[in-house]
Structure formats: structure tokens, C-alpha cells
C-alpha positions in Angstrom: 78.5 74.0 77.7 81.2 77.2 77.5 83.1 76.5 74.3 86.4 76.7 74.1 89.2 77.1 71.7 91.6 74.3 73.0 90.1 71.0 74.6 93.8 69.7 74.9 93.2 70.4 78.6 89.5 68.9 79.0 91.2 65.3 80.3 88.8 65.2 83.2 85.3 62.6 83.6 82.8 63.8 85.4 83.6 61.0 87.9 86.8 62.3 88.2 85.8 65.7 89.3 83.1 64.3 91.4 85.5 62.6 93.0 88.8 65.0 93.4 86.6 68.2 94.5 83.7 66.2 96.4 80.6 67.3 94.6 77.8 65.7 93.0 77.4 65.2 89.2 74.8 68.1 89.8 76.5 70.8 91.2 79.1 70.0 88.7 76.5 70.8 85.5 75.9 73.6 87.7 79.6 74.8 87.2 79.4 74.1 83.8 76.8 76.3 83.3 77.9 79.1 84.7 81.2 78.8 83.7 83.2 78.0 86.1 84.2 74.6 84.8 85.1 74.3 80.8 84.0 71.0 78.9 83.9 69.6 75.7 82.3 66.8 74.2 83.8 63.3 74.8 85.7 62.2 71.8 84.7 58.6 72.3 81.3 59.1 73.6 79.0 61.9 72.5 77.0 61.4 75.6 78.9 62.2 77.9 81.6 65.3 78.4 85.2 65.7 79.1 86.4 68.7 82.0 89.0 71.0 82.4 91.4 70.1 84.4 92.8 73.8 85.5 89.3 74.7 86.3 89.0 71.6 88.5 92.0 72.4 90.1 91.1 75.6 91.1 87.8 74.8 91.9 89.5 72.0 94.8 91.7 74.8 96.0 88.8 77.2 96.3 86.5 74.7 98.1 89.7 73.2 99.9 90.5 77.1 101.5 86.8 77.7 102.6 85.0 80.9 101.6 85.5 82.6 105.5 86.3 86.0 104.8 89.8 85.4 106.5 90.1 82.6 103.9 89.0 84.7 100.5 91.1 87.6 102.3 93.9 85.3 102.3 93.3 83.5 98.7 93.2 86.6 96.9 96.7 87.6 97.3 98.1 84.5 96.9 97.6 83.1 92.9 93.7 83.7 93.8 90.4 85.7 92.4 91.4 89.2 90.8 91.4 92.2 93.5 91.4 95.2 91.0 89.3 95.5 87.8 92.0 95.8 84.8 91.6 96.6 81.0 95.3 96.3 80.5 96.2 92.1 80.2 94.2 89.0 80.5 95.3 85.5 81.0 93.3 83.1 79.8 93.7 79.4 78.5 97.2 79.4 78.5 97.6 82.6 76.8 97.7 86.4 77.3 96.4 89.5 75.8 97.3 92.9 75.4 93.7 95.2 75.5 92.4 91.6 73.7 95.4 91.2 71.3 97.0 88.2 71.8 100.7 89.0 73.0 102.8 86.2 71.2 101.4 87.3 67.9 101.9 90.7 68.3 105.7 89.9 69.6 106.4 88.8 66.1 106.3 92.6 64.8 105.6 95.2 67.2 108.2 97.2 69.2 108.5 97.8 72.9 107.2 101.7 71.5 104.1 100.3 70.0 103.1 98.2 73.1 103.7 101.2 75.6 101.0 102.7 73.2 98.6 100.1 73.1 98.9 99.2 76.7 100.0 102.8 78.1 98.4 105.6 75.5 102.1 106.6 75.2 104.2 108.4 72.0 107.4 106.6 72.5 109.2 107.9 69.1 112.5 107.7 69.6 113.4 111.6 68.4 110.2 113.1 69.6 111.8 112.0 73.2 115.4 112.0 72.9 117.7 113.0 76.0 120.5 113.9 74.5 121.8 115.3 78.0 121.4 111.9 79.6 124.9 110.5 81.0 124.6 106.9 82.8 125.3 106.3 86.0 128.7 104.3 86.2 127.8 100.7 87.9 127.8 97.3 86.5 124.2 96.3 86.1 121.8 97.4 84.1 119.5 97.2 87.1 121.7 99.4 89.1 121.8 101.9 86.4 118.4 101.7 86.2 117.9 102.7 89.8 119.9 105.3 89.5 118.3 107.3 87.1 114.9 107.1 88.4 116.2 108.2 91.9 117.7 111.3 90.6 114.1 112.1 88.7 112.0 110.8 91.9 114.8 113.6 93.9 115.4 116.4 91.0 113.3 119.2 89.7 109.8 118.0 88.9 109.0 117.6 84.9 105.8 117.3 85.1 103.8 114.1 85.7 101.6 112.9 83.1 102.0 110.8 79.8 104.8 113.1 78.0 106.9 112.2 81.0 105.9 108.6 81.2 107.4 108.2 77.8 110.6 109.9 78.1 111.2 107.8 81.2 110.6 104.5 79.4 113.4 105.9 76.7 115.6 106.4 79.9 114.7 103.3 81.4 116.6 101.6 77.8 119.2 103.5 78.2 120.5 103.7 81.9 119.9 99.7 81.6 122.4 99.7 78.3 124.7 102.2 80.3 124.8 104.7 77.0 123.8 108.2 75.9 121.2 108.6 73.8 121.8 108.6 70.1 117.9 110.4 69.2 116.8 108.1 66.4 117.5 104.3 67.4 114.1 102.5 68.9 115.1 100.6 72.3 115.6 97.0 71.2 118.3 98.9 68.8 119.7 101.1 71.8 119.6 97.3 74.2 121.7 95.3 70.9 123.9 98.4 69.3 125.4 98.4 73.8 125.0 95.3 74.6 125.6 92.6 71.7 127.5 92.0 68.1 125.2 89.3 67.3 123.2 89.4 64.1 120.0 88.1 65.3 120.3 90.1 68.6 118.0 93.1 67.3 114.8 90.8 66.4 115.6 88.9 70.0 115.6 91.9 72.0 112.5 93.0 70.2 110.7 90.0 70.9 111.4 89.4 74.6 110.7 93.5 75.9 107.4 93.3 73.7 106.8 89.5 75.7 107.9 91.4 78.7 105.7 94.8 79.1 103.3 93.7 81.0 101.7 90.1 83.1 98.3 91.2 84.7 98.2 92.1 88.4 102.0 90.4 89.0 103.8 91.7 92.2 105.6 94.2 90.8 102.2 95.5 88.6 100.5 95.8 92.3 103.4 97.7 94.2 103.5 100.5 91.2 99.9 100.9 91.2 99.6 100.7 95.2 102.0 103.6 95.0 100.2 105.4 92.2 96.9 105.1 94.3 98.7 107.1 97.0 99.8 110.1 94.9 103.0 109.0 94.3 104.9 110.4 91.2 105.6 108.5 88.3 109.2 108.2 89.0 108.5 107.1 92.6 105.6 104.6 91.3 108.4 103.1 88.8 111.0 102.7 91.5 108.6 100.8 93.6 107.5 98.1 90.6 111.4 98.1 89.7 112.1 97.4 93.6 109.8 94.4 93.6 111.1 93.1 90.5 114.8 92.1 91.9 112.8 90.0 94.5 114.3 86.5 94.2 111.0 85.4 93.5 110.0 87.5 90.5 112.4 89.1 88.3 115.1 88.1 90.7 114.6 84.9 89.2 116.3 85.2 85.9 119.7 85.7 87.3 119.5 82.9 88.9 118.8 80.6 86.4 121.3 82.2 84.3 123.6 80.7 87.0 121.9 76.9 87.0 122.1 76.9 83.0 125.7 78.2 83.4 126.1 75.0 85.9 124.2 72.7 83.8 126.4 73.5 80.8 129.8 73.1 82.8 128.3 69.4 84.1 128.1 68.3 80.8 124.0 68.6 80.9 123.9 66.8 83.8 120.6 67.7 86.5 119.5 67.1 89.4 116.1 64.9 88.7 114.5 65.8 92.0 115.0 69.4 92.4 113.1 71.9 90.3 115.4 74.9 89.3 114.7 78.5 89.2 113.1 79.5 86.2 111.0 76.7 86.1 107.0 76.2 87.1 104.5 79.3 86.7 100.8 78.8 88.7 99.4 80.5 86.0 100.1 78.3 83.1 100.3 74.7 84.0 101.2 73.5 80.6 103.6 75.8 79.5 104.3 79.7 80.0 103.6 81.2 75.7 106.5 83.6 76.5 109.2 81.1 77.2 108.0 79.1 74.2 107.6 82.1 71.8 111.6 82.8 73.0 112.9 79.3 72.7 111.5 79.1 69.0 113.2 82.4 68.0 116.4 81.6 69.6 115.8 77.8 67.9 115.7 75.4 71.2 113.2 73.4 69.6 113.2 69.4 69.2 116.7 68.4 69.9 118.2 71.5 70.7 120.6 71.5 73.9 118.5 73.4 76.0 114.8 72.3 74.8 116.6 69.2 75.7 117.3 70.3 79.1 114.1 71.9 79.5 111.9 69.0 78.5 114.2 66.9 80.8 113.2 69.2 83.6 109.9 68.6 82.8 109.2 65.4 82.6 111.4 64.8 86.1 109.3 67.7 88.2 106.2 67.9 86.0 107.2 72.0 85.8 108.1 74.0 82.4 110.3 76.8 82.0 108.7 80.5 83.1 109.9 83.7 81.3 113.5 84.1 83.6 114.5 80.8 81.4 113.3 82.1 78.0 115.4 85.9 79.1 118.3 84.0 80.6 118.6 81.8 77.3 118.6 85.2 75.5 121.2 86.8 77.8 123.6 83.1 76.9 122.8 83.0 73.4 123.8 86.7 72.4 126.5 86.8 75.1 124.9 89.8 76.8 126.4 91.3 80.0 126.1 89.6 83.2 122.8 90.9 84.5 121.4 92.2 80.9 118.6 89.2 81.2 116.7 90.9 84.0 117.4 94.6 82.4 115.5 93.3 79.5 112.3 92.2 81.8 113.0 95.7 83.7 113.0 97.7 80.5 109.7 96.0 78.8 107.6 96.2 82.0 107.8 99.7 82.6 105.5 99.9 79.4 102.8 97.9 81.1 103.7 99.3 85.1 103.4 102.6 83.4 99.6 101.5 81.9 98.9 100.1 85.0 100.3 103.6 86.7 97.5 105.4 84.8 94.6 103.1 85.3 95.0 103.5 89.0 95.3 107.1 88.7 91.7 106.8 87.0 90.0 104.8 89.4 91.1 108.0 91.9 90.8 105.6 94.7 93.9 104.1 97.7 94.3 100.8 98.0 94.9 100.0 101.6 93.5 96.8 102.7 92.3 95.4 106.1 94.6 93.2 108.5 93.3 90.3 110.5 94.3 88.2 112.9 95.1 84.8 112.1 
């Protein structure tokens, strides 16, 4: 029996997985063994054993889809088995882990700098990569800006392409998102509150959420950068591809949405919809909860009877979903007043640390990743 930290989610009898996945009690020790279901020890009953109910769920999925190579084809990009070896994040039992450091924790101290180091091998110090010559390009998002700037590098004068580089665009990631020179000594959370915010806890906020936002395993954007890494693209033009896929409505494309539902929400009085699950809400990869949102709700103080924990709980109880990370950012971007679009900057900003890690690790492996296509 695999041991595991938290048996909150072992709920499961071994009738019950019998029955939902349509195997007998011996494949099912067979699982166990191998571990591919978790179980712990029946709180009632020493005999017999409780099961995890994430791993039964994917196990029913996994059996449901078949194991045809058009079906694994098919499950692996869509939520299913990993399709690229990484050293960079794992998600596991409702957490995740930056090269096996838990990411919450480290959120509580660490900069945006020191996790493009751990992830990326990067010196982010602030005056070792000033750009004092940097002037912002003039439009109203910080993802506009953002654009921007890494078009005129991916279309300029080459600076070279390796780590140094990496660095200095991460610093000029921060600042084309806050629309400001660069000052040479502040770190980026400080560069992201001095443009954007006169609130006193808006430093140790925007801290917390880039740190929470560097990097999420093989995510959509994760996979464009390093899909355009493994074809020789620059680092610029790797960048603009991850930043590209992260204004999809679906993934970072999110948040500004749910800024709009929370700004609805708040105007109806905290009135909602019981039926519909709003954006922001529901992750496949954490079932019970999604650590970043939870880590930002504390430090913003939604907890217990808080309007929006309120809200959230409300949301959860009526579609069985909790909030995702574009809830946690767009809380941050209504609770310090940031500019309209400053939420999604935020996730922009942190995750070039980890697309940047994930840039690099491609690089290494020295192979293209081009797939097969098959008809339905």
C-alpha cells in the first residue's frame, strides 16, 4: 500500500471502485501495488482499506477512452499521461513543486528573481540587468505592452541567445507590463506595485502571486514555448509564442474575465447564478481546490466570512467547482485597484520565469517535437 501524506481524499471502498471502473477486487490490489491507485487504512476497520478517489477517477477515464493508439494519441493532449519528461514542476496530491520545493511555501518569501533561478538557472539582480534605455510602448494593457517589446527584440539586432539574455528579458517583461522605464535597483514585484498600486500590502501581494505564477507543468502555454524552442526558435520568438497562448480565453484569458463576473457579482448585491459555473472557476488538475488561489485568498484575507470566500464557497457548493488561479489574480487586481488588465500582466510576468526554464530544457533534449496526425 503507497503511503501518502493526505488520506482526506481516500473516501473510496473497494466495492466502490469495483463497481464505478468495472474491475475485480483483484486487479484493483493490483493497482494498488503498483501505484496507480493510493489507499489508506480504513479508519473504522483495519481490515479493510479506503481508495483514492482522483486515482479512481482517472483510472475510469483511462479505461473508459480505450488504450487504441488513436485513443492514448488523443488522451495525452487533453488533461492526460505526460508527453515530455520535465525536471521543472510536479503536481501531485493537490499540490505543486518547484525542482521538489513545494511552491506555496516558497511563495511566502522568495521573489519572482529567486524562482527564475531555481526553475531557470537565471541571475535576475535587478542592477546586474538594468535597461536603463528601455521606453514602453504607449498602449493600455500591460499585455499589449508586453507584446510589444518582445516583437521589437524577436525583429531587432540579435543580443545573443542564451541565459544573460533570458534574464534581461524577464526584467523587460516587468517593465513593459507596468508601462515604466527602468529604475536599476527595484526587484519586479516593487517595479509591478511602485506603477501600478498605492496600496500598503500591494508589494508582499504582487510578490506572492508572480512567485505562484512562474510556472504549472506542461500547461498550454509551457508546450507552445517549448514546441517553438525545439525548432530553433529564439528566445524572444519562443516567449511570444507562450505569451500568445496565454491570452487564450481559456488559459490566461481567463482572468479578465472573471475580473468582469466579480465586477457583476458585486454590482448584483452578491447575487449568482446557481447553475452556471463562472470563469475562474474548476481546474482538472486539482479537484479539491487549486493551492495557488487558496495561498492568494489568505493573503488578501478572504477567508471564513469574507465577501468573496463567501462567494467562492457559494460557487462551490452550487457546481461542485473551486476557484482556479484567474480568481485568486483577479481578486488581487480588485483588492489593490490595479489597472484594468494588470491581473493577467501579473500571470504573464511570473510565467516567463518558468516558460524561460522550460525554453532551456527543450533546448537540452536537442530534439523537434512534431507529432503524428490521424484520421478520426
Amino acid at each position: 500500500m503507497k503511503k501518502i501524506d493526505d488520506g482526506s481524499f481516500c473516501t473510496l471502498s473497494a466495492a466502490d471502485v469495483c463497481a464505478q471502473v468495472g474491475i475485480s477486487r483483484d486487479t484493483l490490489y493490483a493497482y494498488v501495488s503498483r501505484g496507480i491507485v493510493r489507499a489508506v487504512a480504513h479508519p473504522g476497520d483495519a481490515r479493510k482499506s479506503l481508495y483514492d478517489r482522483r486515482d479512481v477517477a482517472k483510472l475510469h477515464d483511462r479505461k473508459r477512452r480505450g488504450r487504441s493508439r488513436q485513443s492514448v494519441a488523443a488522451s495525452t493532449i487533453d488533461w492526460g499521461e505526460p508527453i515530455l519528461v520535465s525536471g521543472i514542476t510536479r503536481i501531485a496530491d493537490g499540490q505543486f513543486y518547484y525542482r521538489g520545493h513545494n511552491a506555496v511555501e516558497l511563495s511566502q518569501t522568495m521573489t519572482l528573481e529567486d524562482a527564475a533561478g531555481l526553475l531557470a538557472g537565471l541571475r535576475c539582480d535587478p542592477v546586474l540587468n538594468a535597461v536603463p534605455d528601455f521606453v514602453p510602448a504607449k498602449h493600455d494593457l500591460a499585455l499589449q505592452r508586453m507584446v510589444a517589446m518582445l516583437a521589437e527584440l524577436m525583429t531587432g539586432s540579435p543580443r545573443g541567445d542564451g541565459r544573460p539574455i533570458a534574464a534581461r528579458i524577464v526584467r523587460l517583461g516587468a517593465l513593459a507590463a507596468a508601462g515604466v522605464s527602468d529604475d536599476g535597483k527595484s526587484p519586479i514585484h516593487l517595479v509591478l506595485a511602485n506603477a501600478w498600486s498605492t496600496h500598503e500590502n500591494a508589494p508582499d501581494l504582487l510578490r506572492r502571486a508572480l512567485v505562484l505564477c512562474a510556472d504549472h507543468e506542461l500547461n498550454a502555454s509551457a508546450y507552445a514555448v517549448r514546441v517553438a524552442a525545439s525548432a530553433g526558435a529564439s528566445i524572444p520568438a519562443s516567449l511570444m509564442a507562450g505569451l500568445s497562448t496565454l491570452s487564450g480565453t481559456r488559459h490566461g484569458g481567463l482572468t479578465p474575465r472573471c475580473r468582469a463576473w466579480m465586477d457583476q457579482v458585486e454590482k448584483g448585491g452578491g447575487k449568482i447564478d446557481p447553475d452556471h459555473v463562472p470563469p475562474g472557476f474548476g481546474h482538472p488538475l486539482y479537484p479539491d481546490g487549486d493551492p495557488r488561489t487558496r495561498a492568494l485568498m489568505q493573503a488578501c484575507g478572504q477567508t471564513g466570512d469574507a465577501f468573496w470566500a463567501r462567494i467562492a464557497n457559494l460557487v462551490t457548493q452550487n457546481t461542485g467547482q473551486h476557484p482556479s488561479l484567474d480568481f485568486g489574480l483577479a481578486l488581487i487586481e480588485r483588492e489593490l485597484r490595479l489597472p484594468k488588465g494588470a491581473g493577467l500582466g501579473i500571470f504573464a510576468v511570473g510565467r516567463m520565469a518558468g516558460w524561460i526554464a522550460h525554453l532551456f530544457e527543450q533546448r537540452k533534449s536537442g530534439k523537434i517535437i512534431r507529432p503524428r496526425a490521424s484520421v478520426s
